[in-house]
N, C-alpha and C positions, 0 to 999 in steps of 0.2 A: 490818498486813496479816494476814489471819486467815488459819488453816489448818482451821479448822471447815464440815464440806463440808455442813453442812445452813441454812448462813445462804446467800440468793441473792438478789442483782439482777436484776431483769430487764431483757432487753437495750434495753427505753425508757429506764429509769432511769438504764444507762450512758450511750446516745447515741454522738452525734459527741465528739470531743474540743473543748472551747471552746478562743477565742483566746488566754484568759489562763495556761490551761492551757503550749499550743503556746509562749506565751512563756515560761513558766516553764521550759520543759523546753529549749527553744533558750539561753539564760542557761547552761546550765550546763556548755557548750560555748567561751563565753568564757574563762576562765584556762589553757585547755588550749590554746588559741587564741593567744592573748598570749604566751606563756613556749615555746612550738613556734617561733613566727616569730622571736619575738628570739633564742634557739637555735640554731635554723638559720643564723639571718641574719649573726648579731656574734656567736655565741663563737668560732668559729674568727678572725676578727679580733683580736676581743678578746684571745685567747691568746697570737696570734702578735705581733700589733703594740704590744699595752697592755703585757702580762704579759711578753713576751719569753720564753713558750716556744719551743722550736723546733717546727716546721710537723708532726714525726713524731709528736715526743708529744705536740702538741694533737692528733692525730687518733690514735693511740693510745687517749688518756686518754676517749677521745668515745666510743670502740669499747668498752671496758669497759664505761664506763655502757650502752650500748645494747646491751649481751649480756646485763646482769645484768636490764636492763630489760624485755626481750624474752622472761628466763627468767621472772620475777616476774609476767609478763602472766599465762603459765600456772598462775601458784600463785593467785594472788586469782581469776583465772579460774573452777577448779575448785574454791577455797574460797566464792566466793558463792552456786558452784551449790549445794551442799553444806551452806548456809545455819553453816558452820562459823564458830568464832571468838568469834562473840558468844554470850551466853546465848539460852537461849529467850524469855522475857521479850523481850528484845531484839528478838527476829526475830518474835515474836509482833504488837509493837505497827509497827516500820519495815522489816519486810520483812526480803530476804537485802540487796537492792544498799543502800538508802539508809545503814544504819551507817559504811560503808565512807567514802564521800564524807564525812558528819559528821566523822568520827574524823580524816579525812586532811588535813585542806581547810586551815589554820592551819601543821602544818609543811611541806604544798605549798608556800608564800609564802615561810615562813624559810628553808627549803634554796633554794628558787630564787633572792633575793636572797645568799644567799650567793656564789651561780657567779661574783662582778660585783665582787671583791674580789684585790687583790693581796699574798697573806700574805706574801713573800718576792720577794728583788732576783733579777734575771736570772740571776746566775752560783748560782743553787740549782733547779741545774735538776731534780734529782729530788726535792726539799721540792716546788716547784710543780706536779709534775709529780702527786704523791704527794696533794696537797692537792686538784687538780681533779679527782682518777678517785675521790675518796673523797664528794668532794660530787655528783659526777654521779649517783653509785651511788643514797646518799640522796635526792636528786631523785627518781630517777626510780624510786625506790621508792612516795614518795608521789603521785607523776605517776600511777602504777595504781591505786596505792587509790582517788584519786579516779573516773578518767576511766573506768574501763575498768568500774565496774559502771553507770557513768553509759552508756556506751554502749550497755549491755544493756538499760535500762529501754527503749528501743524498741519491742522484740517484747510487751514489757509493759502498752504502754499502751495499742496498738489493733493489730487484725488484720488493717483494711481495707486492700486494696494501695494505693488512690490516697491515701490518708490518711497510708500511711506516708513515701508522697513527698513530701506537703506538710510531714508533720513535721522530714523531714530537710531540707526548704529551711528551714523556720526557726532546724534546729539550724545550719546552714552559714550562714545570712545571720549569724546571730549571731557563727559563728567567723570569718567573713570580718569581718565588721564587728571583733570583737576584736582582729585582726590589722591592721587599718588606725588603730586606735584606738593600736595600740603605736608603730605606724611613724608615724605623727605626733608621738607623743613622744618617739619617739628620733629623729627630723628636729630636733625644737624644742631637745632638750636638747642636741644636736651643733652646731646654729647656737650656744650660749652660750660664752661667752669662759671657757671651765672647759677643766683641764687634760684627756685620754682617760681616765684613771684615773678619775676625777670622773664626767664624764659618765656613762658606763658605769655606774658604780653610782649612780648617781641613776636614770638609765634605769631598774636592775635592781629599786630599793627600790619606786617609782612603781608600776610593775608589776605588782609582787609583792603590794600591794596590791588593786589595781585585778584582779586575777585571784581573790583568796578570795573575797570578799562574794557573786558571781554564784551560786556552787554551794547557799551556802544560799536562794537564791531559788529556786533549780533544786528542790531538797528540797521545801521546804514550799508549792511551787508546783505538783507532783506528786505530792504523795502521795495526796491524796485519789481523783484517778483512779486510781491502780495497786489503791487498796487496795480501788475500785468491784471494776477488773476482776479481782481473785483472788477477793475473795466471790464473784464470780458464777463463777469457776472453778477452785478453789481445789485439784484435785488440779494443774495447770500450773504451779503456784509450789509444791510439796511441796520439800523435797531431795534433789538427785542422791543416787540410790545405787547406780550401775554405777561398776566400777571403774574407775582413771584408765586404766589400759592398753587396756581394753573401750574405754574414748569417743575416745582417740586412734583407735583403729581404725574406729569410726564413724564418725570424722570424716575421716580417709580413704576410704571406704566412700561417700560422699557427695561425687559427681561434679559438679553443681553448685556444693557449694561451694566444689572446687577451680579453679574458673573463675573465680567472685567471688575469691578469694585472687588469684589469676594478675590479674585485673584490675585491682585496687586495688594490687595490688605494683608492677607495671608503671606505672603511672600517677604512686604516688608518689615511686617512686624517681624520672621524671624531674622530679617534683614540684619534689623538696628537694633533687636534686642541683644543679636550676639556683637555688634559692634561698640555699645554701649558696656559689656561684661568683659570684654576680652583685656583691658587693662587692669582692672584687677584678676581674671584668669590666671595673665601673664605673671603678674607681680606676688599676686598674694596665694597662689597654687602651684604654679608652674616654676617660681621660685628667681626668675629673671629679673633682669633692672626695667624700671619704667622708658629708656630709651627704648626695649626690645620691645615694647609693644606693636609701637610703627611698623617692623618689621611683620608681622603676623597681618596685620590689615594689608600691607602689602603684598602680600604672597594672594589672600584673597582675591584686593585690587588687582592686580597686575594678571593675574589670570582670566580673571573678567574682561579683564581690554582684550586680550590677546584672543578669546573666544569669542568677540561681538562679533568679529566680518564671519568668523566659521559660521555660526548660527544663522546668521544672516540668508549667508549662500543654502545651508540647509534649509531656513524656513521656505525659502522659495522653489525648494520643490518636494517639501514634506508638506507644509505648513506650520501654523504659530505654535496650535495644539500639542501635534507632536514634541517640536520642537521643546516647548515649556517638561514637558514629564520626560521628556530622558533626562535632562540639564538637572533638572529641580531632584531627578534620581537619585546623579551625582552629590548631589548637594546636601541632602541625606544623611549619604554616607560619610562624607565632610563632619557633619554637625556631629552626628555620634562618635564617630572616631574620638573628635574634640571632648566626647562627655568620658570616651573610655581611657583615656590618657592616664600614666599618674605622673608626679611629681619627676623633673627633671626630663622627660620623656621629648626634649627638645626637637631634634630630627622628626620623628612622629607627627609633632603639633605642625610641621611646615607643610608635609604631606597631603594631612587633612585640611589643612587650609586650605591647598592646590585643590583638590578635589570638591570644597564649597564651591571655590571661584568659578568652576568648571558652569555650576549652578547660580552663582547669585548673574552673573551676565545677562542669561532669560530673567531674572527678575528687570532689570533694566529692561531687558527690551522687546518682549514678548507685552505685557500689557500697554506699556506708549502704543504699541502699534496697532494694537486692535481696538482702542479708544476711538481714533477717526471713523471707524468701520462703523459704530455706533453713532455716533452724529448722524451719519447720511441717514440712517434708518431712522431716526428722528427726524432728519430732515423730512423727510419723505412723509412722514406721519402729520408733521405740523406746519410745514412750508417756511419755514425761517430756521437761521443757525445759531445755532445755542450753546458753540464753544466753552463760552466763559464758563456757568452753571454747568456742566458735565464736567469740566475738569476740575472743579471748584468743590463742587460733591463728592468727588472721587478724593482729591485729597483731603478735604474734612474728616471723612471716617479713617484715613491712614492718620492725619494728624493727631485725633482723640486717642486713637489705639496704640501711638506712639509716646503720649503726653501719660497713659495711664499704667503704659509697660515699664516706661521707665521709676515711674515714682516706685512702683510696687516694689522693683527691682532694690533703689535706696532705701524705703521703708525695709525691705525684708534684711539688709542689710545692718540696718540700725537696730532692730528689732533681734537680731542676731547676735550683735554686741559687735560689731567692729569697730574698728580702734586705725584714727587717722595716724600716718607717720607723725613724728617729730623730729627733732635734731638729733638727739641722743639717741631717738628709737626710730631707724629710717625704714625700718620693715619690722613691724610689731606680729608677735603671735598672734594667726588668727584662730578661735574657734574651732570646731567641726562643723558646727551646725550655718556660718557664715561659709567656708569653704562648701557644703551643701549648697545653700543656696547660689552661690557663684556658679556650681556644676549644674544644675537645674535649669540656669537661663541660659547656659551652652550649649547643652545637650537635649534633655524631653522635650523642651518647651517648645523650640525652635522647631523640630522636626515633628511634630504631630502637627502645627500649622503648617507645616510645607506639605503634609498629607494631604491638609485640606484643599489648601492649593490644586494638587493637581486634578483632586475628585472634580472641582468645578471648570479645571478648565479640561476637562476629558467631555465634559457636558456641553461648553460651548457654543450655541447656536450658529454663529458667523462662518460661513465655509469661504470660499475663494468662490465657487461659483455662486453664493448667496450676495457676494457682495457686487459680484460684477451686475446682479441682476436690477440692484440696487440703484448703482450708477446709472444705468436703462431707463429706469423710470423717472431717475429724478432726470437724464437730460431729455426724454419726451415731454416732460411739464416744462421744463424751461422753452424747447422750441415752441410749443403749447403758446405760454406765455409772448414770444416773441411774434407769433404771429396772431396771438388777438391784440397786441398793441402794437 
């Protein structure tokens, strides 16, 4: 990606984005996709039932990693705006984000197949305890370096609003599809007559594979547009040089995108808090085996993919707005169904899950999309692009609010008295007051932040014709620019 402002494309040459393109760049939202849902899904099982931690410090140990995770958003953030780290040389020929992703993508796979390993017997509780907050860390160190400059290529690769909602339906079908791609394998591996320790880490090795390979597709599948659109504008990829304490303030400064935060927070915190509960839901309320779990995220998943393109065509000529509060409606009614359930009420829970899906979709892909929309408005305010630090912010407070749900979630669990399987006892009595709280993170919890959700984004500043007006001005300053130099 050049930094020489006298080579130019013009904008026939750039075009539209091609198909293969949109697939490349959708790819590379798969391992990110894969290693989130099995995460979510089975570590805290995994911890508590395989590993025989107890339910605090599995959510402790989770809470660590997603504070260190949520800090590190902010440092590769502001190191890629900064095009820092790498040589020039480097940043000359693959940009600030692509190095990142190369470098990371290999021990991405190693540390996350690590998490799916038992180093130590139950009674060392602080060796395992000591051994999962050390590998979360590492995870999700390289979790950033990949994901989060990949996120940023967005704003990167086209300007145009509808364009950038179709992009992020393909990056969501992708992740949705990755997510269904895991949950079939860990259904398939949990049907095999192999001990939890086993499966588990076959699940995690499987995986871990099946999550690197995409991102180098992602790479070499994108670079040739990014490196179209900096030649043709090539002071917008220069490096950040406002200070970090200056752009934190900008970015509070910037009222919109406190909205998009508030919306995507709200969203996925009830996202992943029902996707983190639903295995014990399933098992320890609902009354089913731990293979049937898969299935219920599936019915979510798979309804999610299947309503990306709908929404898509709809946002384009309702808008995102709209779009998010009918979907988030559905998704409502999802959640409490789920809290109104009782035991055995199997058909029912598929239902309501169909009906989430209908909703969790605009969570995917309603806030990616209006994220760009707020760049340019930044842009326009400070004259440089500041991808990294916007997207880096925005997942910091999902990360913290993720790190803090879940602990609460095992604390209240522990706290409640639950009682991991054993051999002799593969499904122990649980309490009232633990079945309480299982129902509580399915049902109230979730859906008063989806409320919230939509209050904010019903307020939404960003119109379709606010953005277009947007694009106006920032290309009068660049012709501006081209004709004082």
């Amino acid at each position: 990606m050049t930094n020489n402002p006298t080579e130019k494309i013009s904008s026939s040459s750039i075009g539209k984005m091609t198909f293969s393109t949109k697939l490349a760049y959708g790819s590379g939202d798969v391992g990110a996709a894969i290693t989130s849902i099995l995460l979510l899904s089975y570590l805290s099982p995994f911890l508590t039932d395989v590993a025989h931690l107890s339910p605090g410090l599995a959510g402790q140990s989770q809470l660590v990693g997603k504070i260190w995770d949520a800090i590190n958003d902010l440092m590769v953030g502001v190191l890629s705006d900064r095009g820092q780290i790498f040589s020039d040389k480097i940043r000359q020929r693959w940009g600030r984000r692509y190095p990142w992703i190369l470098w990371g993508a290999i021990p991405f796979g190693i540390f996350f197949a690590l998490q799916w390993i038992v180093p130590f017997p139950e009674t060392n509780q602080f060796g395992l305890f000591a051994f999962y907050t050390l590998i979360s860390i590492c995870f999700n160190t390289f979790f950033t370096v990949v994901n989060l400059p990949y996120t940023a290529l967005t704003a990167e690769l086209t300007e145009d609003y509808n364009e950038r909602t179709s992009l992020s339906t393909f990056r969501f079908t992708f992740s949705i599809g990755g997510s269904i791609i895991a949950l079939l394998i860990a259904r398939t591996i949990f049907q095999q007559a192999l001990d939890p320790a086993t499966q588990y880490l076959t699940i995690g090795i499987i995986c871990a594979i099946l999550s690197v390979f995409p991102l180098f597709w992602c790479v070499f599948g994108t670079y040739k547009r990014t490196k179209a659109v900096a030649a043709r504008h090539p002071q917008e990829f220069a490096p950040v040089n406002i200070p970090f304490g200056e752009q934190l303030r900008l970015v509070f400064a910037n009222r919109p995108f406190l909205f998009v935060v508030g919306i995507y927070l709200f969203s996925w915190f009830a996202l992943q808090l029902t996707a983190a509960i639903i295995p014990y839901f399933v098992v320890s309320y609902i009354g089913l085996k731990q293979q049937d779990s898969p299935l219920v995220i599936l019915a979510v998943q798979g309804t999610a993919l299947g309503m990306l393109s709908v929404w898509n065509r709809i946002s384009q000529k309702v808008g995102k707005k709209v779009v998010y509060c009918v979907g988030t409606s559905f998704w409502i009614i999802g959640q409490l169904g789920l809290f109104s359930l009782q035991p055995g009420q199997t058909t029912q829970m598929y239902i309501f899950a169909f009906l989430a899906g209908l909703g969790v979709s605009t969570a995917y892909l309603i806030p990616w999309s209006m994220l760009p929309d707020v760049i340019e408005l930044d842009e326009l305010r400070t004259g440089q692009r500041r991808e990294g630090i916007f997207y880096s912010f925005m997942v910091f407070l999902q990360k913290i609010c993720l790190g803090v749900a879940v602990a609460v979630v095992l604390q209240s669990l522990e706290w409640t008295g639950y009682l991991h399987p054993t051999t002799t006892i593969p499904v122990p009595d649980r309490p009232e007051a633990v079945i309480t709280a299982i129902r509580l993170s399915i049902g109230p919890i979730p859906t008063i932040s989806l409320i919230c959700g939509i209050i904010l984004a019903y307020f939404y500043p960003i119109t379709r014709e606010m953005h277009q007006q947007i694009l106006l001005q920032l290309q009068e300053r660049r012709e501006q620019q081209v004709r004082d130099n």
